[in-house]
C-alpha positions as CSV (number, residue, x, y, z in Angstrom):
1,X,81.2,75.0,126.7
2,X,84.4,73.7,128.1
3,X,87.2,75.4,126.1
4,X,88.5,72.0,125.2
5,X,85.5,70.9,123.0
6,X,86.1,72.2,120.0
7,X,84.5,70.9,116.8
8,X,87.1,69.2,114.3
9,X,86.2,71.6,111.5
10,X,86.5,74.9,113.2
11,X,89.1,77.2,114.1
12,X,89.3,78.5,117.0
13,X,91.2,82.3,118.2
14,X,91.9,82.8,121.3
15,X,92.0,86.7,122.2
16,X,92.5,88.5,125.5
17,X,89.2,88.9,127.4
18,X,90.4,92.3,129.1
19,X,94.1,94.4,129.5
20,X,95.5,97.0,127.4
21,X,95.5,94.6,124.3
22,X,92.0,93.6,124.3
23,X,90.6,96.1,122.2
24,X,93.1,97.3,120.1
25,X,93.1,93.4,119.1
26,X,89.6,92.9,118.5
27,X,89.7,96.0,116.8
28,X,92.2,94.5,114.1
29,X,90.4,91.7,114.1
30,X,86.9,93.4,113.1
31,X,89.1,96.2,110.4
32,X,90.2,92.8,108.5
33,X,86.8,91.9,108.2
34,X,86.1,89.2,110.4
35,X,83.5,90.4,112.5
36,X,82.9,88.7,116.2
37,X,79.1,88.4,117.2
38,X,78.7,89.7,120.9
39,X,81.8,91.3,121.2
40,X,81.2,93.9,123.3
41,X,80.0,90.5,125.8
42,X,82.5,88.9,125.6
43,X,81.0,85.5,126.8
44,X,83.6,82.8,126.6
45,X,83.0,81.3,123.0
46,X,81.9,83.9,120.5
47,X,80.7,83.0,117.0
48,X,81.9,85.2,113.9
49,X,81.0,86.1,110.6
50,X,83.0,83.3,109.3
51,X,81.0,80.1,109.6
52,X,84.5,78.8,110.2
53,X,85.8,80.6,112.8
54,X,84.9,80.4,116.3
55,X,86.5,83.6,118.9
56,X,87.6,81.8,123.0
57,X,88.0,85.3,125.3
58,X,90.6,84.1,127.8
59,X,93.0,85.7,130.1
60,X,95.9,87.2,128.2
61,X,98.5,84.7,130.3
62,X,96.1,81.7,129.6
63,X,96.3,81.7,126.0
64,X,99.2,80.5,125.1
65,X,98.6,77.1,127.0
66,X,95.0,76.8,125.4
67,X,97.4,77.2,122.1
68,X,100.0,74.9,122.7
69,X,97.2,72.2,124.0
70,X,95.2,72.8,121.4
71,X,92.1,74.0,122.8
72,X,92.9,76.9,120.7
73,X,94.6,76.9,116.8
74,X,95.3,80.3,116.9
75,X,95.9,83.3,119.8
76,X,96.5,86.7,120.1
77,X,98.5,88.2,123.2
78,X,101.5,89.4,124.3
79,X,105.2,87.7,123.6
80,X,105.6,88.7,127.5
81,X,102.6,86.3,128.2
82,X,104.4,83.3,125.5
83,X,107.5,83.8,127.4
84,X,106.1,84.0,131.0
85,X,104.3,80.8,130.1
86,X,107.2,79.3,128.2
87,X,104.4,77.0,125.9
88,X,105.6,75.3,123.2
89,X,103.8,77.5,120.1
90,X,104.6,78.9,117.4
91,X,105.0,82.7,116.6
92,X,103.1,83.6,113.3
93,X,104.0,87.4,113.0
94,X,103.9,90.3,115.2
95,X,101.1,92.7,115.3
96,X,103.3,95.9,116.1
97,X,101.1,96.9,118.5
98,X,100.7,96.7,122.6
99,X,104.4,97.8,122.9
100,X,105.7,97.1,126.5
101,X,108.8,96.9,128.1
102,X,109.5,94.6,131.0
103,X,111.5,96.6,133.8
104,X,113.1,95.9,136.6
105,X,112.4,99.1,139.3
106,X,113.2,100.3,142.8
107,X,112.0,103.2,144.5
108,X,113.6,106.6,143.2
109,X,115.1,107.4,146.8
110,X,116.8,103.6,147.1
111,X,120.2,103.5,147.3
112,X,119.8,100.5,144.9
113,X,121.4,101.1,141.2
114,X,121.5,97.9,140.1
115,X,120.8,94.7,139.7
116,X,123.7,93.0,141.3
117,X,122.6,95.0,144.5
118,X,119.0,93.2,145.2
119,X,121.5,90.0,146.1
120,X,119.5,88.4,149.0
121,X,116.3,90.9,149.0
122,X,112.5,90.8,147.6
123,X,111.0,91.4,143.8
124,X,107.7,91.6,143.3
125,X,106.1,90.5,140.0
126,X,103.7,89.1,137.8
127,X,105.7,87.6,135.7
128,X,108.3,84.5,138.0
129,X,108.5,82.7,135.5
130,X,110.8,85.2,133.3
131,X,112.0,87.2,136.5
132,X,113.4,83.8,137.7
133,X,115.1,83.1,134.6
134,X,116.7,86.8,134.5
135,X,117.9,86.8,138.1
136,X,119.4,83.3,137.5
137,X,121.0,84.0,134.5
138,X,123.1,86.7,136.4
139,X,123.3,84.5,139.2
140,X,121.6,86.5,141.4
141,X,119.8,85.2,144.3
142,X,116.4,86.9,145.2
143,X,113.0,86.0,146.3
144,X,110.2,86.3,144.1
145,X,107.1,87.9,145.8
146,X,104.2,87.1,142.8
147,X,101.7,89.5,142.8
148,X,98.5,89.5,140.9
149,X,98.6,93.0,140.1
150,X,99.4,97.1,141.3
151,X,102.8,95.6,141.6
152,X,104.2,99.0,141.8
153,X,102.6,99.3,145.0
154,X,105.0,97.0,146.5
155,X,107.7,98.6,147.9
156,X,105.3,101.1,150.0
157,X,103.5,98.0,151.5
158,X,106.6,96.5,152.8
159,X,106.6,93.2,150.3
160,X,109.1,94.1,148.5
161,X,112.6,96.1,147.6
162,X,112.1,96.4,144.1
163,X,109.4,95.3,141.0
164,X,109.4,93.5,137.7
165,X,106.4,94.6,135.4
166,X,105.6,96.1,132.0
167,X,106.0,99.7,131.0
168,X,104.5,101.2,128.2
169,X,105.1,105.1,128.8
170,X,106.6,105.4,132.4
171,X,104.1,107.4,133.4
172,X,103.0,104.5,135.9
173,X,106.7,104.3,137.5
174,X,106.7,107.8,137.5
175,X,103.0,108.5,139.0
176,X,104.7,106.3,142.1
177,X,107.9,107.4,142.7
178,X,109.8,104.6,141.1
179,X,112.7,104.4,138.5
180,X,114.6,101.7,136.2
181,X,117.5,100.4,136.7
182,X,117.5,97.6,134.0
183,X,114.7,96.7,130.6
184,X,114.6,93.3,130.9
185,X,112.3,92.3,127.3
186,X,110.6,94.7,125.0
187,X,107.4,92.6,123.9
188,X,104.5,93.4,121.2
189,X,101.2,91.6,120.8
190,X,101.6,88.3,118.8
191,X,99.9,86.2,116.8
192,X,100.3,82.4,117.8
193,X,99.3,79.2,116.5
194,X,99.4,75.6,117.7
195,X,102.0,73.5,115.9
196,X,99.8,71.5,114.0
197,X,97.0,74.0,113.3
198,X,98.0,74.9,109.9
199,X,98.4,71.5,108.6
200,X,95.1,70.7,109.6
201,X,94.0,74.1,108.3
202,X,96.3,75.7,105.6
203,X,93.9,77.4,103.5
204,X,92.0,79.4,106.4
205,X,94.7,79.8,108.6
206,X,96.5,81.3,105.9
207,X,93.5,83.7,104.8
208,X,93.6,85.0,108.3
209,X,97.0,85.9,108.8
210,X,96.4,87.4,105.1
211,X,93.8,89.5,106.0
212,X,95.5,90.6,109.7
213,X,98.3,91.4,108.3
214,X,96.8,93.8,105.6
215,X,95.4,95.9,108.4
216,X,98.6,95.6,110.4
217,X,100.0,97.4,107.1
218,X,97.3,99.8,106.6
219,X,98.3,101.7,109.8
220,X,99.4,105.5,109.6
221,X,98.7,105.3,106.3
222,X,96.2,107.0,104.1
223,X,95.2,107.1,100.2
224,X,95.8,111.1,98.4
225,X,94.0,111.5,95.3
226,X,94.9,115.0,93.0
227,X,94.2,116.7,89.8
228,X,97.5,118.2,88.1
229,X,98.0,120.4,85.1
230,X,100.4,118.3,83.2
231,X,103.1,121.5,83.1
232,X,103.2,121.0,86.8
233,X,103.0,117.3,87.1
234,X,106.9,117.0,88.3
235,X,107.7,119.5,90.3
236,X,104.2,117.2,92.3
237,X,105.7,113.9,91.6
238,X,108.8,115.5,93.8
239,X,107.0,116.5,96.5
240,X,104.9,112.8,97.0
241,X,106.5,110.2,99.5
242,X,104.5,107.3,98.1
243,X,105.3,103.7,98.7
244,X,106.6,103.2,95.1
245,X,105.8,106.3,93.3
246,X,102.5,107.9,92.7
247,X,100.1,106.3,89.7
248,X,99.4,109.1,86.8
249,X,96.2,108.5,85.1
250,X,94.5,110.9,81.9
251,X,91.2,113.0,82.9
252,X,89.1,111.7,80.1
253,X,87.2,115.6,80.4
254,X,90.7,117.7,80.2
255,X,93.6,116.5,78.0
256,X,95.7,119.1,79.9
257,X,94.5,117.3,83.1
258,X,96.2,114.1,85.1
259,X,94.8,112.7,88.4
260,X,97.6,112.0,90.5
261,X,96.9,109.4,93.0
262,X,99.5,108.1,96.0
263,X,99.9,106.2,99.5
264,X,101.9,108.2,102.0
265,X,102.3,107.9,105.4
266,X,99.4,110.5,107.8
267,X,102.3,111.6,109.7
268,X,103.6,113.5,106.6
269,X,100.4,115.4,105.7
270,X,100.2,118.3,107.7
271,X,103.0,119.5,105.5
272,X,102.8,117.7,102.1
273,X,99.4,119.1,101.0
274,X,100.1,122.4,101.9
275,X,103.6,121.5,99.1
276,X,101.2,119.7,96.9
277,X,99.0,122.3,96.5
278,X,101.6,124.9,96.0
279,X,103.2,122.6,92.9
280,X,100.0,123.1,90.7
281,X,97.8,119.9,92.8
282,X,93.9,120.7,93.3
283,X,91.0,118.9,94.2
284,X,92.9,117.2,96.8
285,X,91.5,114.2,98.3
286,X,92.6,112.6,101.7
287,X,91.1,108.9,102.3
288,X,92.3,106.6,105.0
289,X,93.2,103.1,104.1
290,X,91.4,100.2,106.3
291,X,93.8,97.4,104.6
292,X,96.5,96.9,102.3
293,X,97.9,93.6,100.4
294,X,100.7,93.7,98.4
């Protein structure tokens, strides 16, 4: 099916088809309850549990073009790939995840510092589009070598003096002997919608980003659920980090009973039930939280 026959009644996402974003976005996707048939596949049009949603696997650069064309109402990839591309879409919200940073690096033994120095010399990339703009807003003059990818291999094949690519640890630059001399954009994975995708399609388009964006505030955190002898239900209630306090309900079987139940954030447990169980708590009960709508 060519990508740009898409029924009038459907909607169609566009997500990446491989990368480093591919699965931690179809992984949202499937957490918020839309589950994509043949995922692990990945054959270019993918069906989902929602009679009204259709999945389009494409190259992480290509979706924003399918978006702003409107082979696409929706896509998922990274701002990098929005900017590279420079289509005319609109953002939605940001999945805070996929956190890169476009760099601009030189071999650790150049003599190069920065950026004012590659005047007249070669950068290697995969992304001209916003390396051109960055060079030209300085007013630098270099030439653009576009790669299609191991960019940091560049310099030790001769094409090039320095690179532009994404970093999302440094353990890449590092592994090969390079270093940064300037971040050029920090980018996260975005969601992305065609400019007149949701006034042809408020209500689903708007039960999407509902149900994304409850998983996207789900993360790193989890559900604790207690028993408290009421003499020791403060000295508990000081030790809890909830989102806006915990919830104190009777034990209909022990009048001198609560159950104490609270949100807080997994990075804080290792500590807190060892504090929650010295306050009086017992029966502790750790659940993790799959989605959460406010």
């Amino acid at each position: 099916m060519n990508p740009d026959e898409k029924p009038r009644d459907l909607i169609r996402l566009a997500i990446p088809n491989k990368g480093r974003i591919a699965d931690p976005v179809i992984e949202t996707i499937e957490k918020s309850g839309l589950k994509i048939n043949n995922s692990v596949g990945r054959k270019l049009i993918s069906k989902t549990s929602d009679p009204e949603i259709e999945v389009l696997f494409a190259r992480p650069v290509d979706i924003p073009e399918f978006v702003a064309d409107g082979a696409a109402d929706l896509g998922i990839t990274g701002r990098d790939m929005v900017m590279e591309r420079g289509s005319d879409v609109k953002e939605l919200f940001d999945l805070k995840s996929g956190n890169a940073t476009l760099v601009l690096a030189v071999p650790s033994e150049s003599e190069i510092n920065e950026k004012g120095q590659l005047e007249g010399l070669r950068v290697a990339t995969e992304f001209p589009g916003i390396s051109g703009k960055y060079f030209s807003e300085f007013g630098i003059n270099v030439t653009l070598v576009p790669v299609g990818g191991a960019c940091e291999a560049a310099p030790y094949l001769g094409i090039a003096d320095a690179i532009i690519d994404l970093s999302s640890s440094g353990v890449t630059l590092a592994t090969n002997n390079l270093r940064v001399i300037d971040e050029i954009l920090h980018s996260t994975t975005v969601l992305i919608a065609n400019r007149d995708a949701e006034a042809r399609h408020p209500e689903k388009i708007a039960e999407l980003c509902l149900a994304l964006e409850s998983v996207i505030r789900a993360r790193g955190q989890c559900y604790l659920m207690m028993n408290v002898a009421r003499p020791s239900l403060e000295e508990v209630k000081r030790e809890l980090p909830g989102l806006s306090g915990p919830t104190v309900m009777d034990v209909s079987s022990d009048e001198n009973m609560v159950a104490v139940h609270a949100v807080v954030q997994e990075d804080h447990l290792y500590s807190l039930v060892g504090k929650l169980k010295n306050a009086g708590a017992k029966d502790i009960l750790v659940v993790p939280i799959e989605r959460m709508i406010r």
